[in-house]
C-alpha positions in Angstrom: 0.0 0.0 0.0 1.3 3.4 -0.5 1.7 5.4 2.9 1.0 8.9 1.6 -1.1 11.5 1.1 -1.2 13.7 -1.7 -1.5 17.2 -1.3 -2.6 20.0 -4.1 -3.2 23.9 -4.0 -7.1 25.1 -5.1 -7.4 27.7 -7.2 -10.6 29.9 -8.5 -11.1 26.9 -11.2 -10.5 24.5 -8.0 -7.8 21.6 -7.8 -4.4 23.1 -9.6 -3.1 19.0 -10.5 0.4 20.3 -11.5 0.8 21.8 -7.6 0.0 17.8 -6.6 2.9 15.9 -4.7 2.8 13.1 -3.1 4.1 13.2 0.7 4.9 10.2 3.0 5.2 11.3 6.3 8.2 8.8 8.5 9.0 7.9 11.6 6.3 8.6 14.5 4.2 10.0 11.8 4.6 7.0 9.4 0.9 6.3 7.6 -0.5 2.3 7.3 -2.5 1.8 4.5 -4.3 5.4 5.2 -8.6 5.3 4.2 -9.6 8.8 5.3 -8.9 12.2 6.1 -10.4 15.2 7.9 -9.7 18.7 8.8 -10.7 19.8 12.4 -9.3 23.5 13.7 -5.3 23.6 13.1 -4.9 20.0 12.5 -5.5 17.5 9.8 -6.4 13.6 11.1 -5.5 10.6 8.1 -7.1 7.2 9.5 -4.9 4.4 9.4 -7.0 1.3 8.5 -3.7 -1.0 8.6 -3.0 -0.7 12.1 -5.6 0.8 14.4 -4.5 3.9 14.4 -4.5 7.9 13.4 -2.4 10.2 12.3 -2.6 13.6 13.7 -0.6 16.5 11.9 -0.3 20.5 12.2 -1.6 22.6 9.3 -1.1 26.0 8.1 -1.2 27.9 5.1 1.1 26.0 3.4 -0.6 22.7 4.1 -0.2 20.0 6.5 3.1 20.5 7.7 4.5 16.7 7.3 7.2 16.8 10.3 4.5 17.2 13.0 2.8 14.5 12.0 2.7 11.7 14.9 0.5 8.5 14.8 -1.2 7.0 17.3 -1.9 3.4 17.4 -5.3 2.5 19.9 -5.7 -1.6 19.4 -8.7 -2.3 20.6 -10.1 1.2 20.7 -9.6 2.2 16.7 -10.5 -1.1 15.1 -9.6 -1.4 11.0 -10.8 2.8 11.5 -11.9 3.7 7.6 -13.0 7.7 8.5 -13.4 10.2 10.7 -15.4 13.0 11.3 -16.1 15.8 14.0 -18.3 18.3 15.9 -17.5 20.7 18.6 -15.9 18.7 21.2 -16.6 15.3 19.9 -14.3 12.8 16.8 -16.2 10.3 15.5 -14.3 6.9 13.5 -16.1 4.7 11.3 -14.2 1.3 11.9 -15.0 -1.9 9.7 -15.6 -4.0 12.4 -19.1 -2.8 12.6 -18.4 -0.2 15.7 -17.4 3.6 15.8 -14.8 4.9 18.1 -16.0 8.2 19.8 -13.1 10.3 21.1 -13.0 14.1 23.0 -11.4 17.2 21.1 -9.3 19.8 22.7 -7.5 22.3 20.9 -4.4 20.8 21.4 -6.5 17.9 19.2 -8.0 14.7 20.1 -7.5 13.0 23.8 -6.4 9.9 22.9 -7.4 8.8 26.8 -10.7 9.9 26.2 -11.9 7.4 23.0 -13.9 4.5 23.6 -15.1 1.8 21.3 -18.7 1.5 20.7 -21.5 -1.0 19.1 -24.8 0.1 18.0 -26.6 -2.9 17.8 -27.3 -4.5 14.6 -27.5 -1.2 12.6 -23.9 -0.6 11.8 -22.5 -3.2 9.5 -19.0 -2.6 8.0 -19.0 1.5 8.0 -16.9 2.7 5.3 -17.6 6.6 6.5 -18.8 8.7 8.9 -20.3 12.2 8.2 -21.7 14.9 10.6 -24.5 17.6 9.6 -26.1 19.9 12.3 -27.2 17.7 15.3 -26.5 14.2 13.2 -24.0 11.5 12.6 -24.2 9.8 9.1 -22.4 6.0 8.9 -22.2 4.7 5.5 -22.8 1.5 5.9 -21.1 -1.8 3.3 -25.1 -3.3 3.3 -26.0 -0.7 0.9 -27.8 1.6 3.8 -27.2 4.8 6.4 -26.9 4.6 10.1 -28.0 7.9 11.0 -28.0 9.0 14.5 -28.4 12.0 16.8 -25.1 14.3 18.7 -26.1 16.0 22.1 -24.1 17.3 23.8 -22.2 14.2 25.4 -21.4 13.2 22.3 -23.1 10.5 19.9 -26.6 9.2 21.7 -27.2 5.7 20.5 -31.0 5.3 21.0 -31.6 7.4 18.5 -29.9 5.8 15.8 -32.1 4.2 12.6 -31.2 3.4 9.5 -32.1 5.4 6.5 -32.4 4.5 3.2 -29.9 5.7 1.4 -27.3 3.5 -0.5 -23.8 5.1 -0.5 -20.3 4.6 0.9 -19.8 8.4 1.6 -22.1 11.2 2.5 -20.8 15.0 2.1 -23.5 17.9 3.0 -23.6 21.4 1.8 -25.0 24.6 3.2 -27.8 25.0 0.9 -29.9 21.7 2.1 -28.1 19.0 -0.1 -26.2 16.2 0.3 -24.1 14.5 -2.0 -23.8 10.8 -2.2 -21.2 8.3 -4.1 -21.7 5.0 -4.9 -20.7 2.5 -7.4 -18.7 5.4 -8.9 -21.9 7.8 -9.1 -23.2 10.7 -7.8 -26.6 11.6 -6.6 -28.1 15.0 -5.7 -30.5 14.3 -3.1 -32.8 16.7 -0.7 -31.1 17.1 2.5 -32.7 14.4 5.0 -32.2 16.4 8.4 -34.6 18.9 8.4 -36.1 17.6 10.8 -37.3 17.7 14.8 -34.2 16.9 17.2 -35.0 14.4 19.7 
């Protein structure tokens, strides 16, 4: 597997390619088979699916800053992670094993001491994402259906949680009521499913 990420400058026509390189962080910030990535305050997160773990790095208006990176391996806690995802105070990891990890945020970044490994019984099945809009979590699930579930404020509340029908293996939400959906290499417009009471 290739242990990097590639990084690219955005321009007013988007992604520049010929700004792309490809960057493998080493040592204590060495990727394993890396799935997702996320951006939460100064820091970028890339989710190692190869060995439990995640890789936290600082970011500024260069980029991600490869030399900060450090990983940090959680067996037992991050199980084969595939994304995560945050909100306020709370990280979210999708991991395949059919559980989500949910951790605390500071701004120094996540509390590792914090995370704890979850089950929602039989409605996640082999995540492959995790996406949060307003008060909701959004777990794309490998049976061809969406986990969704309500964020209080302690953090992810499990009886809530229902699946949705909607077949994707990633969910990303706009600001206009939309949310974007790919699956089987296509892409769906679809009304935005939240607007809705909060338990």
């Amino acid at each position: 597997a290739d242990n990097n990420y590639t990084q690219c400058t955005t321009g007013l026509s988007g992604i520049e390619s010929g700004t792309c390189t490809h960057i493998e962080p080493s040592g204590i910030g060495a990727l394993n088979t890396p799935f997702g990535i996320a951006f939460n305050g100064k820091y970028a997160y890339i989710v190692n699916n190869g060995n439990a773990s995640y890789t936290q790095c600082d970011v500024d208006v260069n980029g991600i800053e490869s030399a900060t990176c450090v990983t940090k391996v959680m067996p037992g806690i991050l199980i084969n992670p595939n994304q995560v995802a945050f909100s306020g105070k709370d990280a979210l990891f999708a991991n395949y094993n059919s559980t989500y990890t949910q951790c605390l945020v500071s701004e120094s970044g996540i509390i590792s001491s914090s995370c704890t490994n979850n089950a929602i019984q039989d409605l996640l099945y082999r995540p492959l994402s995790v996406s949060i809009n307003e008060s909701y979590a959004y777990f794309s699930n490998s049976s061809q259906s969406t986990t969704k579930c309500y964020l209080d404020e302690s953090g992810l509340d499990s009886n809530t949680c229902q699946r949705i029908s909607i077949n994707s293996t990633d969910l990303a939400f706009n600001n206009q009521g939309y949310v974007l959906t790919v699956n089987n290499n296509s892409n769906i417009n679809l009304p935005n499913p939240i607007k809705e009471p909060q338990p």
